[in-house]
C-alpha positions in Angstrom: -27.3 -5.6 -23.8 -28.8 -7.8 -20.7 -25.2 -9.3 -19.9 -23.9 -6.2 -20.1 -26.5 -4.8 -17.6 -26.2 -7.8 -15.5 -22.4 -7.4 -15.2 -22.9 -3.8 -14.4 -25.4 -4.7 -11.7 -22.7 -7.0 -10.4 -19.9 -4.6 -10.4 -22.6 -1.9 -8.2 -23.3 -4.6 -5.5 -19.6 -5.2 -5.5 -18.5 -1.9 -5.3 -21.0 -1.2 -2.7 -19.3 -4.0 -0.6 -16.1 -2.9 -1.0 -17.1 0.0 0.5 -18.3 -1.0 3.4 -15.9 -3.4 4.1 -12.9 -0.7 3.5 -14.8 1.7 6.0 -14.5 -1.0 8.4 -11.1 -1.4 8.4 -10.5 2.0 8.3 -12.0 2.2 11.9 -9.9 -0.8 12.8 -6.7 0.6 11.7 -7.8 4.4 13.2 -8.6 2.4 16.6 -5.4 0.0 17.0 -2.6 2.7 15.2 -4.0 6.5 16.1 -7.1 5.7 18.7 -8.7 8.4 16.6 -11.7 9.0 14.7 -12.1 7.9 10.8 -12.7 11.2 9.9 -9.1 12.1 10.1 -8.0 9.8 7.4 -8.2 10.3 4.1 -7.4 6.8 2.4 -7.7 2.7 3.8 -5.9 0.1 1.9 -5.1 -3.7 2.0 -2.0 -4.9 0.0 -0.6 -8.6 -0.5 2.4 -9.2 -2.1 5.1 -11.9 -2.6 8.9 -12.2 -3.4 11.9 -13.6 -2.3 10.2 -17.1 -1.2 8.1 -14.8 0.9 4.3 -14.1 1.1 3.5 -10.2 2.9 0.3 -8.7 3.4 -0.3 -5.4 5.3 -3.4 -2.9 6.0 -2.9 1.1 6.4 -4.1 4.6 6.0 -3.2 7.7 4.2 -3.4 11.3 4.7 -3.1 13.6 1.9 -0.9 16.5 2.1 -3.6 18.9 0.7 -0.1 20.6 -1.8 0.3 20.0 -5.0 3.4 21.1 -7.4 3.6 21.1 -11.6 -0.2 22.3 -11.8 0.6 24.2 -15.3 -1.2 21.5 -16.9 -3.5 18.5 -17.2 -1.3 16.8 -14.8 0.0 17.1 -11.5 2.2 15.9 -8.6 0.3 15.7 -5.1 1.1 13.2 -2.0 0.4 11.8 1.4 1.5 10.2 4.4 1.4 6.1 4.4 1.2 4.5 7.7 1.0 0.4 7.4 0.9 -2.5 9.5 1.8 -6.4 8.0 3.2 -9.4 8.2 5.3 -11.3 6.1 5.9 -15.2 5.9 8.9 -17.1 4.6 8.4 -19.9 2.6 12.2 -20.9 1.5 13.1 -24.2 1.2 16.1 -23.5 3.3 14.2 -23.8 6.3 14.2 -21.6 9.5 11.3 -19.7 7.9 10.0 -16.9 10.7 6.5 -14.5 10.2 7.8 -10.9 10.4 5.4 -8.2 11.6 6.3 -5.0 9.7 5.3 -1.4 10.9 6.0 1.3 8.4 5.4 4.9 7.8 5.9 6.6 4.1 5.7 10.0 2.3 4.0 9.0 -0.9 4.6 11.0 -4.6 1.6 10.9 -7.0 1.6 11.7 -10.7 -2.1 11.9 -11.9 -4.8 13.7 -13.3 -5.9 17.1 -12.3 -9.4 16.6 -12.8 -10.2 13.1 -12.9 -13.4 11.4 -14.3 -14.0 7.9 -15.2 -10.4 5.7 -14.6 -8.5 8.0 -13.5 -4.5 6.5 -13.8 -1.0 7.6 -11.5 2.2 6.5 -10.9 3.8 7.0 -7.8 7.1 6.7 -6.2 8.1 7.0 -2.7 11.4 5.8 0.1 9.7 5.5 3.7 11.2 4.0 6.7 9.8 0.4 8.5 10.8 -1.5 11.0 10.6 -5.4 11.3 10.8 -8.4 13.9 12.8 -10.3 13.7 15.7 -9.1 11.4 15.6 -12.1 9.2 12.4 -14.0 7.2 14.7 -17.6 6.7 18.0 -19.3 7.2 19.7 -17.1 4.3 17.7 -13.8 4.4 18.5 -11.8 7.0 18.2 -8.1 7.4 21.0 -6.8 10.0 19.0 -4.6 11.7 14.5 -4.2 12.2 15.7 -0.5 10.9 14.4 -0.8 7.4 14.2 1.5 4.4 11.5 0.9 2.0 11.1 2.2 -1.4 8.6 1.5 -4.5 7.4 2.8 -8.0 3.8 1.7 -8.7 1.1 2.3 -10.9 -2.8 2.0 -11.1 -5.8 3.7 -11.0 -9.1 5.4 -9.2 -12.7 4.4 -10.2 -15.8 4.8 -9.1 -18.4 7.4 -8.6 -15.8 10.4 -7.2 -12.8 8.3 -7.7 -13.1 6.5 -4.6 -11.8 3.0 -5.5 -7.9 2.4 -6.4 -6.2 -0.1 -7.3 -2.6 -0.2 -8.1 0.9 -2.5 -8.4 4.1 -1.9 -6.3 7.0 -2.9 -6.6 9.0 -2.4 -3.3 12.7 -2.9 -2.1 13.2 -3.2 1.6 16.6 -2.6 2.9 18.9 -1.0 5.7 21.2 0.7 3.3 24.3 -0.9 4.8 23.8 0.5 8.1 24.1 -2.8 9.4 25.8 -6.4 8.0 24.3 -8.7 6.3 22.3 -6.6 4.4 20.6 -8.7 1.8 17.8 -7.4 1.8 14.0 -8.1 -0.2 11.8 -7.0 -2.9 8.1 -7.5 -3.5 5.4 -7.4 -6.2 2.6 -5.7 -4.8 -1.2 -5.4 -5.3 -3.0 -2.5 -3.3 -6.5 -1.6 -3.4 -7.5 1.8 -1.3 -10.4 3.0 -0.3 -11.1 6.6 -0.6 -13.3 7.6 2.9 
């Protein structure tokens, strides 16, 4: 019973620094992308990823739509708007490896609970539209144009007192559809944890 209550004294004083280490980048990412105040976002998150002999990590915010569709019964479909900044770093062996910097925005789906408590689980699905400099991450991956689509299926879950902790996987496909030649294209494996302000 003591480890147990040592571990969840722990997991409070981590939480608690979560917190306010989310709220601070919240008010970076409000300052640098919408020279707003925090208040008018709903959501902060960090993600780091990797795929393709490439390394990404990105920050962003969230605004939920405040709609909701399928409320018959103890589940739901609601969503939000996804804006992201990042960076991803080639690491091929091919050589002529470049850091990318990646600016997206994306309308998010969510399956989940209507009245969550506890761990509270989703999955989510969404297509959103990026663009990246320059067009290629090394010698043999190249994009054809910074116009990217990007779309991902994920899973996770909200904890916490009132939900406010999430953490989730993505798996995301960036691509520019064939507007432009050579389109090859990159996927990633995702971890995200948000912050709910």
């Amino acid at each position: 019973m003591l480890v147990t209550a040592s571990a969840g004294v722990r997991l409070a004083s981590y939480c608690r620094t979560m917190e306010r280490v989310m709220k601070k980048i919240g008010l970076l990412i409000s300052t640098l992308l919408f020279s707003g105040g925090v208040s008018a976002m709903d959501v902060v998150s960090v993600e780091y990823g990797n795929g393709d002999a490439t390394d990404m990590a990105r920050v962003g915010a969230a605004w939920n739509w405040d709609k909701q569709w399928f409320t018959g019964g103890d589940w739901l479909v609601a969503g939000f708007w996804e804006a992201s900044l990042g960076r991803w770093r080639g690491h091929s062996a091919v050589g002529n490896n470049q850091t990318v910097a990646d600016v997206g925005i994306t309308p998010v789906f969510r399956f989940q609970q209507k009245n969550p408590s506890g761990f509270a689980p989703y999955v989510e699905g969404a297509i959103g539209y990026h663009m990246i400099s320059p067009a290629f991450v090394y010698a043999n991956r190249k994009f054809g144009s910074a116009f990217q689509f990007g779309d991902h299926v994920g899973f996770g879950v909200r904890f916490g007192a009132h939900q406010k902790f999430d953490l989730g996987y993505r798996f995301q496909h960036l691509s520019n559809c064939g507007i432009k030649k050579p389109n090859q294209g990159i996927n990633f494996n995702q971890v995200r944890f948000s912050y709910y302000l």
